[in-house]
C-alpha positions as CSV (number, residue, x, y, z in Angstrom):
1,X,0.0,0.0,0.0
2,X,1.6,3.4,-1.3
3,X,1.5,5.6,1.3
4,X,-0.6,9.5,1.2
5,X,1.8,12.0,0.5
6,X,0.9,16.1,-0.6
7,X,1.0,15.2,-4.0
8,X,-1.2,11.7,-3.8
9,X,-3.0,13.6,-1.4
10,X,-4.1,16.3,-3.8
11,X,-5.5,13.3,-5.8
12,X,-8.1,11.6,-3.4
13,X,-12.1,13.6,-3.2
14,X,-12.2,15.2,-0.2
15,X,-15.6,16.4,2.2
16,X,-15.3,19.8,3.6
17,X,-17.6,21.0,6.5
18,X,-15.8,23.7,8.3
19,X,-15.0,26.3,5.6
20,X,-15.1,30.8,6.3
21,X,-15.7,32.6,3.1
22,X,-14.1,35.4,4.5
23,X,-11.3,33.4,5.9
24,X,-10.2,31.8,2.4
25,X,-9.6,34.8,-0.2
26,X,-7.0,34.5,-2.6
27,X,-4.2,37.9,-1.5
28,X,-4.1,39.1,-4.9
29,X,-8.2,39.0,-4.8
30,X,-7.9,41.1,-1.5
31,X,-5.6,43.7,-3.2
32,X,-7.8,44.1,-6.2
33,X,-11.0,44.5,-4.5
34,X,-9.0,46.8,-2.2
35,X,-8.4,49.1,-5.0
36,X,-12.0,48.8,-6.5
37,X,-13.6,49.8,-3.4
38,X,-11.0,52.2,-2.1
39,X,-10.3,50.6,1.5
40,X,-7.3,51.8,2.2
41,X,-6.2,49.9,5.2
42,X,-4.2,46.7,4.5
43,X,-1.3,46.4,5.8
44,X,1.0,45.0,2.9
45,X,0.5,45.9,-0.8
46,X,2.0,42.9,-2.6
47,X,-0.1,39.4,-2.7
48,X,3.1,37.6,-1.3
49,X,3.7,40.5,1.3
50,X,0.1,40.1,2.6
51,X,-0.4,36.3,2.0
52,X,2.6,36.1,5.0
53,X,1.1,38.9,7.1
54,X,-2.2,37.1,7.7
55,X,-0.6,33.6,8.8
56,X,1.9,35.7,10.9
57,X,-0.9,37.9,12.5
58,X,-3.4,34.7,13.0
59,X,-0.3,32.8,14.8
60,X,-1.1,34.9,17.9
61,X,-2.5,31.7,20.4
62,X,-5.3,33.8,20.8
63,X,-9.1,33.4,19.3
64,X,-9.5,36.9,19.8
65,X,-6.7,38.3,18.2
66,X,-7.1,36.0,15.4
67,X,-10.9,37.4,14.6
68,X,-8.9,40.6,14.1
69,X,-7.5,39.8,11.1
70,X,-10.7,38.9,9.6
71,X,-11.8,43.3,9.4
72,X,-9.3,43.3,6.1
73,X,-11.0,40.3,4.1
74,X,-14.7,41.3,5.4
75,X,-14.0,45.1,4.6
76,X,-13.4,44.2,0.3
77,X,-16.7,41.7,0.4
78,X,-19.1,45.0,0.8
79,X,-20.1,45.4,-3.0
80,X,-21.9,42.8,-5.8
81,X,-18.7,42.2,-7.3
82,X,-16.7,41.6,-4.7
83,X,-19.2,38.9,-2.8
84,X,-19.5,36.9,-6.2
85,X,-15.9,37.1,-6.9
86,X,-14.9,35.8,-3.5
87,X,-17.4,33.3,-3.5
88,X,-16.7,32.4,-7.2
89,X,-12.8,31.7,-6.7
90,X,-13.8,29.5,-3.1
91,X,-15.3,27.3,-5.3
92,X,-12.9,27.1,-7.9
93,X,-9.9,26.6,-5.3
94,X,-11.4,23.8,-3.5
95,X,-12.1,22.3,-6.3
96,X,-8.8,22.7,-7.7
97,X,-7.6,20.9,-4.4
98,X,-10.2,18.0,-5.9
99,X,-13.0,18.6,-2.8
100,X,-16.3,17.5,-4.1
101,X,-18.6,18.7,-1.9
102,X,-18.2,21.7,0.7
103,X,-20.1,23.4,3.2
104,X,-18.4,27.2,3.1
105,X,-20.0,29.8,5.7
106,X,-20.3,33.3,6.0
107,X,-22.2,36.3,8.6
108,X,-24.3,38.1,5.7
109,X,-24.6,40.8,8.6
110,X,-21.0,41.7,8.0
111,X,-22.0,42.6,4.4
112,X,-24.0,45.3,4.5
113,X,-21.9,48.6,4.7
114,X,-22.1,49.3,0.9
115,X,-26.3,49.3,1.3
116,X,-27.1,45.7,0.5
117,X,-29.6,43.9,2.0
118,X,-29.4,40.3,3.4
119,X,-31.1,39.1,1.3
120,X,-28.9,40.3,-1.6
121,X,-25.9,39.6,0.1
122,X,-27.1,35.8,0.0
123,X,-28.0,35.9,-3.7
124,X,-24.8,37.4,-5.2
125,X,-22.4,34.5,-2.7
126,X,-24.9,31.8,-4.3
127,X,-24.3,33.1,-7.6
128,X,-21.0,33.1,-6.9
129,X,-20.9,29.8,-6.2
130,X,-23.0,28.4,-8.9
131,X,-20.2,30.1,-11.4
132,X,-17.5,28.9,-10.0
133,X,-18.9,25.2,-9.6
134,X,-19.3,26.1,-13.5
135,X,-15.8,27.0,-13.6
136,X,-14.6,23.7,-12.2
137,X,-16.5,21.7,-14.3
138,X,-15.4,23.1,-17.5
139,X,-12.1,22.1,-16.6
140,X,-13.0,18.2,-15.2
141,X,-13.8,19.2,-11.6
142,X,-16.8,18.0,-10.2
143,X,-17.7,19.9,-6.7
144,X,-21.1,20.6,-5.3
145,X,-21.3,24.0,-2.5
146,X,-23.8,24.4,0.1
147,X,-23.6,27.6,1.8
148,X,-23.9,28.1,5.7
149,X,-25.4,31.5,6.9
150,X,-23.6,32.6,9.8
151,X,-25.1,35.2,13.0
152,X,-22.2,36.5,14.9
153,X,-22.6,35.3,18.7
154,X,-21.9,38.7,20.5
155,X,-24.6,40.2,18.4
156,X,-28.6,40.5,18.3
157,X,-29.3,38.8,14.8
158,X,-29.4,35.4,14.6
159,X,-33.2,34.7,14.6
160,X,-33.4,37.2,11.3
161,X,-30.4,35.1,9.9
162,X,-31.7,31.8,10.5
163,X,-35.0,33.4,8.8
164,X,-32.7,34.2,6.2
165,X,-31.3,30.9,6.3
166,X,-34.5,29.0,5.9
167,X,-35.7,31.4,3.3
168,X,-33.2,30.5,1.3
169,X,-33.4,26.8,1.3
170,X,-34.0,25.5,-1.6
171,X,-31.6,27.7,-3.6
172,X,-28.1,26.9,-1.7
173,X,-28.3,27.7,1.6
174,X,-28.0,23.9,3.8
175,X,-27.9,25.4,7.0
176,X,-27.2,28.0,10.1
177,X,-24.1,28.8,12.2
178,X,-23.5,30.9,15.5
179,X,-19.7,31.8,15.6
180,X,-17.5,34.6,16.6
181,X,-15.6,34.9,20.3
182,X,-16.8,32.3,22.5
183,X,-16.2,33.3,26.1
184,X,-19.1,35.6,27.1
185,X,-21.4,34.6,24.3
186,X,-23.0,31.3,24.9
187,X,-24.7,29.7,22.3
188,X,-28.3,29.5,24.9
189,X,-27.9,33.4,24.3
190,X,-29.9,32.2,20.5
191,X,-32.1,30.0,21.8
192,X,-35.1,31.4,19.9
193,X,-33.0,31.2,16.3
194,X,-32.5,27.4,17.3
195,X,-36.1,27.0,18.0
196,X,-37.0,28.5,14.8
197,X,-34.7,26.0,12.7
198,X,-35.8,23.3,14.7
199,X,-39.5,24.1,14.4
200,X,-38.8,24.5,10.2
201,X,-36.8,21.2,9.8
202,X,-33.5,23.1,9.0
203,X,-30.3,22.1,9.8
204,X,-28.0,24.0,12.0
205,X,-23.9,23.5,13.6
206,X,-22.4,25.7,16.5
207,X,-19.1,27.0,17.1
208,X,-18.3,25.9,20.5
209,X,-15.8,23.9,22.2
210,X,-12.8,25.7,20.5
211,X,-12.1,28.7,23.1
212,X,-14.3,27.9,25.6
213,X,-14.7,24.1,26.8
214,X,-17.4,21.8,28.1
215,X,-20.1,24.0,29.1
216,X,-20.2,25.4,25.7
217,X,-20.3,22.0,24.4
218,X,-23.0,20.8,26.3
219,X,-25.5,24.2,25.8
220,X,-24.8,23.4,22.0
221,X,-26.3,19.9,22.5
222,X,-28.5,20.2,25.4
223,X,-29.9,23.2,25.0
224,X,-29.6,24.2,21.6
225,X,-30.1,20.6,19.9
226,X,-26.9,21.3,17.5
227,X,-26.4,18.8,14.4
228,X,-22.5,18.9,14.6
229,X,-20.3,20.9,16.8
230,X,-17.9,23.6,15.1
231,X,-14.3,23.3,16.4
232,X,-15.9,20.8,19.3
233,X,-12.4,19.9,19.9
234,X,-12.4,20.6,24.0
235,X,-15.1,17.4,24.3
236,X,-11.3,16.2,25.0
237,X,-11.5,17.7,28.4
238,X,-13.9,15.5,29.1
239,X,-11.7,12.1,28.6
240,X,-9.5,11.2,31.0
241,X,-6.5,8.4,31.2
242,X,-7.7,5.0,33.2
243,X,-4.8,3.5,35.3
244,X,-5.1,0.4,32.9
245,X,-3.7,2.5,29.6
246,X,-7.0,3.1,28.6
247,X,-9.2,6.4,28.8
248,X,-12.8,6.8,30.4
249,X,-15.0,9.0,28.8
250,X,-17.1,11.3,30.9
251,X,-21.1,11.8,30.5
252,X,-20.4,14.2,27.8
253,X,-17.8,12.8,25.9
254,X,-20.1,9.4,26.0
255,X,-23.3,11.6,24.6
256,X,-21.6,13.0,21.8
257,X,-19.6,9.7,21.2
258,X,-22.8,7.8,21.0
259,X,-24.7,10.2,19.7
260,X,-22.3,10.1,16.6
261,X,-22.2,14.2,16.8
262,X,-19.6,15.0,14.3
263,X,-16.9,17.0,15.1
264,X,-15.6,19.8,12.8
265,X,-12.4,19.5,13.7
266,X,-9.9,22.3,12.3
267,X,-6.2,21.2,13.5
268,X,-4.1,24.3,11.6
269,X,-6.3,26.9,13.3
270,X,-6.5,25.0,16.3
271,X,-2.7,25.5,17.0
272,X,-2.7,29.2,15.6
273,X,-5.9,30.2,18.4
274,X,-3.6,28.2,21.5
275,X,-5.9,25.3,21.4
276,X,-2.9,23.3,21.6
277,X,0.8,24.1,21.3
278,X,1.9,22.4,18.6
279,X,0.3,19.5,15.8
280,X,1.4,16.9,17.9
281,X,-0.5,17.9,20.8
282,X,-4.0,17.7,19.0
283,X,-6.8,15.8,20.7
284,X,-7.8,14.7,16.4
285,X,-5.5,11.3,17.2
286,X,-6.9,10.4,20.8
287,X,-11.1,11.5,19.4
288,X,-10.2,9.5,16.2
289,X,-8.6,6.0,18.2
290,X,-11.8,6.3,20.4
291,X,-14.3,6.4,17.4
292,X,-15.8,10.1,17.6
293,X,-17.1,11.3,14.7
294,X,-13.8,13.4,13.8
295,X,-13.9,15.3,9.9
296,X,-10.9,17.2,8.6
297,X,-11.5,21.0,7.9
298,X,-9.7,24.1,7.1
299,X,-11.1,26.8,8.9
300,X,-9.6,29.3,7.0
301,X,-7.1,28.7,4.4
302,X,-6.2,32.2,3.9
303,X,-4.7,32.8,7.6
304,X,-3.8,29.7,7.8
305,X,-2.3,29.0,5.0
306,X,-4.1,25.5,4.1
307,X,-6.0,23.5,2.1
308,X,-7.6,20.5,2.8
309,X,-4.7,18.4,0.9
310,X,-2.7,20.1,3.2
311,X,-4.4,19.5,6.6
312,X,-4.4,16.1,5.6
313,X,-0.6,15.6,5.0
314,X,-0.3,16.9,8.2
315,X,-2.2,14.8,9.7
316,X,-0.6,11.5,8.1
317,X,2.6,13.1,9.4
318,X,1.6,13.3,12.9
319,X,-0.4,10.9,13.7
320,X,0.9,8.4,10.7
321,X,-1.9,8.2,8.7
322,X,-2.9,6.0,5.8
323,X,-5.6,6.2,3.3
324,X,-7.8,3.8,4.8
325,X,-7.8,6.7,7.8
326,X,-8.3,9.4,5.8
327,X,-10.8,7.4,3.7
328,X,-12.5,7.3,7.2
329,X,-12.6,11.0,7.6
330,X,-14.3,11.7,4.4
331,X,-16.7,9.2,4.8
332,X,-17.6,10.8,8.2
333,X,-17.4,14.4,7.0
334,X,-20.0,13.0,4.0
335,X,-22.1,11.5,6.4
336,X,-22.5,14.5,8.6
337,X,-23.5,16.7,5.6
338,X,-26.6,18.9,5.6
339,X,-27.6,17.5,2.2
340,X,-30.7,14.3,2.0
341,X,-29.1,11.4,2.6
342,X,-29.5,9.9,-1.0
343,X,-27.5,12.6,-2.1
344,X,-25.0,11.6,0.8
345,X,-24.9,8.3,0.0
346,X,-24.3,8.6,-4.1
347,X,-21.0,11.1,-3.2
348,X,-19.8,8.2,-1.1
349,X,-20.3,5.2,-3.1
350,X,-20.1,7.0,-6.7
351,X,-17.3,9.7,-5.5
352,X,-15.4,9.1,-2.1
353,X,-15.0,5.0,-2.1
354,X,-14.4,4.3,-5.8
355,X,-11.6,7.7,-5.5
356,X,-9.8,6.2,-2.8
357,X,-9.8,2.2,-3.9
358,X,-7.6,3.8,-6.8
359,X,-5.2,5.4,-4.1
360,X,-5.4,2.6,-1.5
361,X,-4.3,0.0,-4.9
């Protein structure tokens, strides 16, 4: 069995959940829109020069600080142009790095400072997407985008936004999102937008358990009824090491074990917000061994500087990987999709397994 390396990586479909559309902009992108819309305010003015001042700036150990970063790429998304252009080059760069199916978010609230409406905002990304999913397939790449709608934790929108989300259905919208700064924002603080997508039928993740640990992973679930957890990578605080070499999983850990509650897990960014220190102390190897429902995502490939070919190799590095793991990962991340489950199941047995029984040989 060959083993995965970048390049063989690059070759095998891949299942993103975990995706920012205004964390993944291309740096020359940024600098043209910069000029069309005359922000003035970036601090390097060459793609290179500002590709390494976002992954420097984003290494701070701190969620907080990292967010900062994100006022340059939001700041060039304000017009028509620059919403379908971002959103039309997300898809065309994922599925350059051969993802066929990815869940990209985005906080349509943070669009608005040019005089669009939600409402527009939404439609423009969507047709962004759709031309870019055009795009790829003109050139041989398959890949299918459902858009996440995104209400910022530490302000007073989400219920319009999950409105917005469930208005928007049927034309590319899968489902809603809470996310932003974690301590001081609990996710019960949007109980009533929960409710609503509950009582419509509609899907919905939450960013918790990245920043803030278990009790924002257990108001997710208990509270809020969230289908998958964004980040949820602290549900490691609640396994602990058994004198016997073996680890005992507390109530928590257990629910969201049995519950098969995927995990978004995001292990780049995860290291650059303090999560951890370094790759090799990431919780993905001990939540994988013990069968949670871990997925491989990106985050933000722009201040990370990533891709999911990327967070893969890493992986496989670390934790020593083959492709019947990372096989595993997709299948998980296609599982935990918000698309019907007919669809889900013909991208894993027409797409994911037939892609990697080439690789695995």
């Amino acid at each position: 069995m060959n083993a995965p390396v970048l390049d063989s990586i690059r070759r095998a479909p891949k299942v993103l959940l975990h995706d920012h559309l205004d964390g993944g902009l291309r740096p020359q992108t940024v600098l043209e829109l910069a000029e069309q819309c005359g922000y003035q305010d970036l601090p390097a003015h060459t793609a290179p020069e500002l590709a390494h001042w976002f992954r420097t700036a984003a290494d701070s150990g701190s969620l907080e600080l990292y967010l900062e970063t994100f006022a340059h790429t939001v700041a060039v998304m304000q017009t028509p142009e620059g919403l379908s252009r971002v959103a039309r080059e997300c898809a065309e760069d994922l599925a350059d790095d051969n993802v066929v199916y990815a869940e990209v978010r985005f906080a349509p609230e943070q669009h608005l400072e040019q005089g669009l409406t939600l409402d527009e905002v939404v439609e423009h990304v969507l047709e962004g997407f759709r031309a870019g999913e055009s795009a790829a397939r003109a050139v041989g790449r398959e890949i299918r985008i459902g858009c996440l709608l995104t209400a910022m934790r530490h302000a007073a929108r989400s219920r319009e936004i999950a409105e917005l989300a469930v208005r928007f259905r049927d034309r590319g919208v899968v489902g809603f999102d809470i996310a932003g700064a974690e301590a001081g924002n609990p996710p019960s603080r949007h109980l009533d937008a929960f409710e609503y997508m509950r009582d419509a039928n509609a899907h919905f993740t939450i960013h918790a358990g990245e920043a803030f640990g278990l009790p924002s992973i257990h108001e997710a679930i208990a509270f809020c009824g969230a289908d998958r957890l964004g980040h949820g990578v602290r549900i490691v605080d609640d396994v602990s090491a058994s004198d016997d070499g073996n680890h005992k999983l507390g109530r928590l850990a257990n629910y969201v074990r049995d519950m098969r509650i995927p995990l978004e897990l995001c292990p780049t960014s995860n290291v650059q917000t303090g999560v951890v220190a370094a790759l090799a102390d990431h919780p993905f190897g001990l939540l994988a061994d013990l069968r949670f429902r871990v997925t491989v995502n990106t985050d933000n490939r722009l201040m990370s500087d990533t891709s999911m070919s990327r967070e893969m190799a890493a992986l496989v590095d670390t934790f020593g990987y083959g492709w019947v793991d990372l096989e595993r990962f997709t299948i998980n991340a296609m599982k935990s999709a918000f698309l019907p489950f007919d669809q889900r199941l013909a991208l894993i047995d027409d797409v994911i397994k037939p892609g990697y029984a080439v690789l695995i040989g």
